[in-house]
C-alpha positions in Angstrom: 69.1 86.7 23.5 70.8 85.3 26.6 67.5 85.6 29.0 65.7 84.2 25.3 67.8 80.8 25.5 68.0 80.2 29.3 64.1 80.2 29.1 63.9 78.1 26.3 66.1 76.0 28.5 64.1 75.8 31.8 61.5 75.2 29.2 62.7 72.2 27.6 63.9 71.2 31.3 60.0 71.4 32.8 58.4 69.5 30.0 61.3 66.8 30.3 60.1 66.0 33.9 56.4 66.5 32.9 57.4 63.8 30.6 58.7 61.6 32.3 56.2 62.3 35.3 53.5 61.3 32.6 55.3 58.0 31.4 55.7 56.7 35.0 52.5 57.7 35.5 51.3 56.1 32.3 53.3 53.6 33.4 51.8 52.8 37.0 48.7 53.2 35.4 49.1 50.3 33.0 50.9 47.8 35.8 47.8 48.6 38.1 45.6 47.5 35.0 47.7 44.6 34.2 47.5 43.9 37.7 43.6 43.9 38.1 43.1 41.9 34.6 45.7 38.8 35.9 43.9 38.7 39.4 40.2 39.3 37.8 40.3 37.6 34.8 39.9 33.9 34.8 41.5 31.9 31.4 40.6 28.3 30.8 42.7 25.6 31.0 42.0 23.0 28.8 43.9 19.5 27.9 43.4 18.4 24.0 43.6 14.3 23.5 45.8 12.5 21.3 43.0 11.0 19.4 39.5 9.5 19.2 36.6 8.1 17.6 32.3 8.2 17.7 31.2 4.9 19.4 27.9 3.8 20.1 26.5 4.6 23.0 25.9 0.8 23.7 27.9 -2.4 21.9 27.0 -3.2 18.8 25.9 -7.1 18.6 26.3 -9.4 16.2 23.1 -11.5 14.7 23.8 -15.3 14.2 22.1 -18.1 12.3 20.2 -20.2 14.7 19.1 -22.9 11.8 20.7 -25.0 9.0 17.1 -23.8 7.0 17.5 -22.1 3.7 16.8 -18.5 3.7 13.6 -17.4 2.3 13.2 -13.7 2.5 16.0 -10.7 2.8 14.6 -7.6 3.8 17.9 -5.9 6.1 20.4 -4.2 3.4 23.7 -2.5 4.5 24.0 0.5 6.5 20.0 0.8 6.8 18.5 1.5 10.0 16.2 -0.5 11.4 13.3 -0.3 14.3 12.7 -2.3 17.2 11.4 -5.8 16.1 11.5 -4.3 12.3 11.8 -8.2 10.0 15.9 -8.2 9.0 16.0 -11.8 7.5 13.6 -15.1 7.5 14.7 -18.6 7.3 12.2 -21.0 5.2 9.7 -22.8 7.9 6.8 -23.8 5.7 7.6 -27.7 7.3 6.9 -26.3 10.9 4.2 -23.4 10.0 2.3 -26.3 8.7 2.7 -29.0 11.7 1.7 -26.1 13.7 -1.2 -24.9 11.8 -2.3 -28.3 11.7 -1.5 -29.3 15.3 -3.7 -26.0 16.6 -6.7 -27.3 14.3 -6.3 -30.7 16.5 -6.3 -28.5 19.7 -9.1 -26.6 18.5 -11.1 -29.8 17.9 -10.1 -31.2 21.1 -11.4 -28.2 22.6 -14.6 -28.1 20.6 -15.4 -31.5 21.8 -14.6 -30.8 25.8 -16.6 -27.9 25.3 -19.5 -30.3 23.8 -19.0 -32.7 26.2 -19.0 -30.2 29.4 -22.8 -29.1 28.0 -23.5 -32.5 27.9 -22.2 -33.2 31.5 -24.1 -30.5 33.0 -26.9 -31.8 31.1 -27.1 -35.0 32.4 -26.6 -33.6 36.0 -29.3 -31.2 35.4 -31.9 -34.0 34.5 -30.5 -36.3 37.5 -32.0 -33.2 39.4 -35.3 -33.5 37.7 -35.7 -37.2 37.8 -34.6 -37.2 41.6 -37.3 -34.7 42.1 -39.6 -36.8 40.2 -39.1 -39.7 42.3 -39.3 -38.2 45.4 -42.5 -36.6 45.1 -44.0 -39.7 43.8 -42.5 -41.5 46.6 -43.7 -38.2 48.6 -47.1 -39.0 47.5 -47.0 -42.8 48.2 -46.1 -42.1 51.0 -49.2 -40.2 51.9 -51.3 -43.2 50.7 -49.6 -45.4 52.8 -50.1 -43.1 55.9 -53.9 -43.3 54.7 -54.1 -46.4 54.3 -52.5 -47.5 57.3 -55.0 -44.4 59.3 -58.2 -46.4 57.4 -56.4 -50.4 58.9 -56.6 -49.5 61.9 -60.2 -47.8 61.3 -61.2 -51.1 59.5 -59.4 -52.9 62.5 -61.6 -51.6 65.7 -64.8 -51.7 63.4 -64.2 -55.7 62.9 -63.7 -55.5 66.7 -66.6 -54.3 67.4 -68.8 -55.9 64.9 -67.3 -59.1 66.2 -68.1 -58.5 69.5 -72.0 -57.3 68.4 -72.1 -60.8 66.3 -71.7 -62.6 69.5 -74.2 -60.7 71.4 -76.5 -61.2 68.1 -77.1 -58.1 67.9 -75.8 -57.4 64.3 -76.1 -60.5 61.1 -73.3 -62.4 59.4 -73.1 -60.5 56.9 -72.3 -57.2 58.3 -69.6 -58.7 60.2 -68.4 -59.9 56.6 -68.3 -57.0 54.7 -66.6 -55.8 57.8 -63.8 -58.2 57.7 -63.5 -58.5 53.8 -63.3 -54.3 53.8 -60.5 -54.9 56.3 -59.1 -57.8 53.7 -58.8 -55.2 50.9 -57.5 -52.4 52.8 -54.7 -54.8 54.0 -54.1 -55.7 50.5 -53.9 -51.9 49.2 -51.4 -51.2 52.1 -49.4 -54.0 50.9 -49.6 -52.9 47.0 -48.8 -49.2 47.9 -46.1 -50.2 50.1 -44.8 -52.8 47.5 -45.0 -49.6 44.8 -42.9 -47.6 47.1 -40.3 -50.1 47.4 -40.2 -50.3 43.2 -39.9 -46.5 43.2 -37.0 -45.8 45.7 -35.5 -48.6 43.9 -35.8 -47.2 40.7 -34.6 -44.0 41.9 -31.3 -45.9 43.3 -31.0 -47.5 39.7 -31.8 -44.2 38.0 -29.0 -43.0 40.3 -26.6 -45.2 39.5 -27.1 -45.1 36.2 -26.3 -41.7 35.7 -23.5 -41.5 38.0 -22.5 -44.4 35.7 -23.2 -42.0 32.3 -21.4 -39.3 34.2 -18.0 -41.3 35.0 -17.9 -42.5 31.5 -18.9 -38.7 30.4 -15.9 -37.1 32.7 -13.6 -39.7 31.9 -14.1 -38.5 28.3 -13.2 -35.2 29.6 -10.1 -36.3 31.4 -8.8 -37.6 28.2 -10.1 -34.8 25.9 -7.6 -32.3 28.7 -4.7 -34.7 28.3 -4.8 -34.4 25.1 -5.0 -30.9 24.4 -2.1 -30.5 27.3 -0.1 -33.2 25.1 -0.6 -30.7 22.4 0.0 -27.5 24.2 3.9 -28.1 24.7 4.2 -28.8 21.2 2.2 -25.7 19.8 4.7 -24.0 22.0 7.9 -25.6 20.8 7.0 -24.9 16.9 6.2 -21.4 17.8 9.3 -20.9 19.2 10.8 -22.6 16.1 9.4 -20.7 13.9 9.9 -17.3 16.0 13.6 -18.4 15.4 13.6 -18.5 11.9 12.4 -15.2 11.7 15.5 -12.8 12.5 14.2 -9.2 13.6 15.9 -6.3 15.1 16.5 -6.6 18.9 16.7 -2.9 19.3 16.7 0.1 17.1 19.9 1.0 15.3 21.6 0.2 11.8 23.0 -2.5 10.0 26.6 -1.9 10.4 28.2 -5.2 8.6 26.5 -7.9 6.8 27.0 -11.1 5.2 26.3 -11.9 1.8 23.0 -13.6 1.7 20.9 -14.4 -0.9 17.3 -16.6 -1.1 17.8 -20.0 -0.8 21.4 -19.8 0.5 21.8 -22.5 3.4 24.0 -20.9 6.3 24.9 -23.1 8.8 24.1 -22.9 12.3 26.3 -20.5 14.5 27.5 -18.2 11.6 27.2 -14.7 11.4 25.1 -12.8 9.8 25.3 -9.2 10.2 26.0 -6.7 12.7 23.6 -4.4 14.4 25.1 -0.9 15.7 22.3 0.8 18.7 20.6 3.4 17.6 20.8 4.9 21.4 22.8 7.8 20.6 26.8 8.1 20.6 29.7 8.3 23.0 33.0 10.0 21.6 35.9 7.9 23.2 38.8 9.8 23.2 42.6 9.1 24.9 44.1 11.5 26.6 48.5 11.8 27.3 48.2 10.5 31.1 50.8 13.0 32.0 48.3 15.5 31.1 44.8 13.7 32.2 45.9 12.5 35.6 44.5 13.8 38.5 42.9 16.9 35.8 40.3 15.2 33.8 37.1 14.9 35.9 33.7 13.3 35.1 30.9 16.4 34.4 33.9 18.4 32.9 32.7 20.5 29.6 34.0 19.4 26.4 34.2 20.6 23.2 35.0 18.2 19.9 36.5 18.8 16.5 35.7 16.1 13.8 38.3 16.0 11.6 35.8 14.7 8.6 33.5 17.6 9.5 35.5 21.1 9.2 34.6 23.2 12.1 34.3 26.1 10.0 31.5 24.5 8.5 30.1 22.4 10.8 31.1 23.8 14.1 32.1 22.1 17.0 29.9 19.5 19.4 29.3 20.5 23.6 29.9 17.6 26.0 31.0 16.1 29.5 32.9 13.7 30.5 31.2 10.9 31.5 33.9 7.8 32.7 37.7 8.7 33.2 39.4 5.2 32.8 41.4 4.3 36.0 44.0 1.9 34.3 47.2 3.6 32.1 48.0 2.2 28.6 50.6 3.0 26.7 50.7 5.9 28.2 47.0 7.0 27.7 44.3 7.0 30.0 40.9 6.4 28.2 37.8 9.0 28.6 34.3 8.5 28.0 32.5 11.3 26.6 28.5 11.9 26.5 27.7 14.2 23.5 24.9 17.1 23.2 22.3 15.1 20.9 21.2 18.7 20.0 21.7 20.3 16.7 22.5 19.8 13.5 25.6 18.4 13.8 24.9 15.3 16.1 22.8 14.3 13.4 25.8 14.2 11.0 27.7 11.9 13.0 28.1 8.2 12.1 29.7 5.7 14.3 33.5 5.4 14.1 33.6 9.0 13.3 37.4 10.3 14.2 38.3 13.8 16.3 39.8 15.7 18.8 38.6 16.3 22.2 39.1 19.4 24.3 38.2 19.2 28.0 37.8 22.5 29.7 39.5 21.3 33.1 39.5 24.2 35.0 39.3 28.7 35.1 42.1 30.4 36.8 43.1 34.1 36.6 46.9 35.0 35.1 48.1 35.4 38.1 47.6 32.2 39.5 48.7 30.6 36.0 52.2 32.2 36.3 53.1 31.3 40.3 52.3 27.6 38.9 54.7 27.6 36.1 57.4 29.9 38.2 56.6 26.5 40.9 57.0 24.1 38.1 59.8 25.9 36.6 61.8 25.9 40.1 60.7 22.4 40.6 62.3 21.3 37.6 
């Protein structure tokens, strides 16, 4: 029985140390762990904002009345959205449609008539042309009589020379010698009646000349005036356009109708006053504020974040990716404002609605446990 119970007690001796070499062991093993998972590991460190709201991506503008004109036409309702250049409201402007229909059918006219009168100036110059060619070949042609005439003179001329001189020697009658001189007679007098003719033709052709140079100052000073006219017109053409382009309100951009006065046809609004608001429909920022204590130096443009709309349950909905886009640089009650551009994809962004409120979680940095606990022992010490 003794040997029985000092064995039982080196027993219970052994498996006290093997026990207790296990839990150290066990132990060891689980600080070496620990050890590797808070130098391996990285956690986020994030910083939450105080608050913040869904804001168009660019400012909202506000449509005024350019025009004491009664309003005709209401097509823009309340929270509708709108396209580019998509009608919104229209001021009455029959008065000015019609002066400018009216002073375009005078243009038109004008224009008709310059055209007319053009054709009828190149007309004109076209059959100067042909009567100038007329009268110089005629006078080309007299011309060549003359010379021929002048050629047979002289002919005539030495023939009445020599029948002259036969007539004294007797060789030839009288009346040879006459019909000599009387042929020279008539040859003079055909010279002088084709020369006389040439004269009346370049003549004529100076007066033909003139005259159409005449027609043609009275035809371009037509055209000078027809020009003025239609350039008198042409400023005002543009000034009712305009006029009437300002009666007619339409959407400078795409977005929606985010306030809007109550109009109704054949209300007169007076010049200056507002008429609705138009909200961009060029996506949305999320502006949130951030504790400055906790943003300073920390919050960085191209940072992730993640948002939480507090309309839209994030059990439901989920929550929306994305970066910081502008860190403001001036403090404000103790806030420093961040600008944040949102992940325009999925289902979510589409729910959104401008002046939508949430939180904003900016992932600022990854550091292991380690690291995370020498800065708090350093802030703790520093404190």
């Amino acid at each position: 029985m003794a040997v029985s119970f000092e064995n039982t007690l080196r027993s219970l001796e052994l498996d006290s140390r093997r026990s207790g070499l296990l839990f150290v062991a066990g132990g060891v093993a689980l600080f070496v762990v620990w050890m590797l998972l808070a130098f391996t590991i990285e956690l986020p460190l994030t910083v939450a904002s105080v608050d913040g709201r869904v804001v168009a991506a660019a400012q909202p503008i506000e449509l005024k009345s350019v025009s004491p004109e009664p309003i005709a036409e209401v097509t823009a309702q309340l929270g509708q959205r709108v396209a580019e250049g998509a009608l919104l409201l229209r001021f009455d402007a029959t008065q000015f449609e019609f002066d400018l229909s009216s002073t375009r059918e005078r243009v038109q006219k004008f224009i008709d008539e310059l055209a007319s009168l053009r054709r009828e100036i190149a007309s004109s110059e076209a059959l100067a042309v042909s009567e100038g060619e007329e009268f110089d070949h005629a006078m080309d042609r007299l011309r060549a009589r003359v010379g021929e005439t002048r050629a047979v003179i002289e002919h005539d001329e030495k023939a009445e020379e020599i029948y002259a001189a036969l007539r004294s020697q007797r060789r030839i009658d009288e009346l040879k010698y006459s019909e000599a001189k009387s042929k020279l007679a008539q040859d003079r007098k055909s010279l002088e009646a084709e020369s006389a003719e040439l004269l009346e033709k370049e003549s004529a052709k100076r007066l033909a000349f003139n005259q159409r140079g005449v027609e043609r100052a009275q035809l371009e000073g037509k055209e000078a005036q027809l020009a003025g006219e239609i350039a008198e017109l042409q400023p005002k053409i543009r000034q009712l356009e305009r006029r009437v382009e300002e009666l007619t309100v339409r959407a400078p951009f795409a977005g929606q109708i985010g306030a809007m006065a109550n109009l109704t046809v054949g209300q007169i609004v007076d010049r200056g006053a507002w008429l609705m608001t138009l909200v961009p429909d060029r996506g949305f920022e999320f502006e949130a504020h951030f504790a400055a204590a906790d943003a300073a130096g920390r919050v960085q443009p191209q940072q992730p974040v993640r948002i939480e709309f507090f309309a839209l349950p994030w059990t439901q909905y989920g929550l929306l990716d994305g970066r910081v886009e502008r860190v403001g640089s001036e403090e404000r009650d103790g806030r420093v404002r961040v600008d944040i551009q949102l992940d325009a994809r999925g289902p979510l962004y589409e729910a959104i609605s401008h002046g939508l409120k949430g939180r904003a979680t900016v992932l600022v940095e990854e550091t292991t446990l380690a690291r995370k606990l020498v800065n708090l022992l350093g802030a703790a010490r520093s404190r």
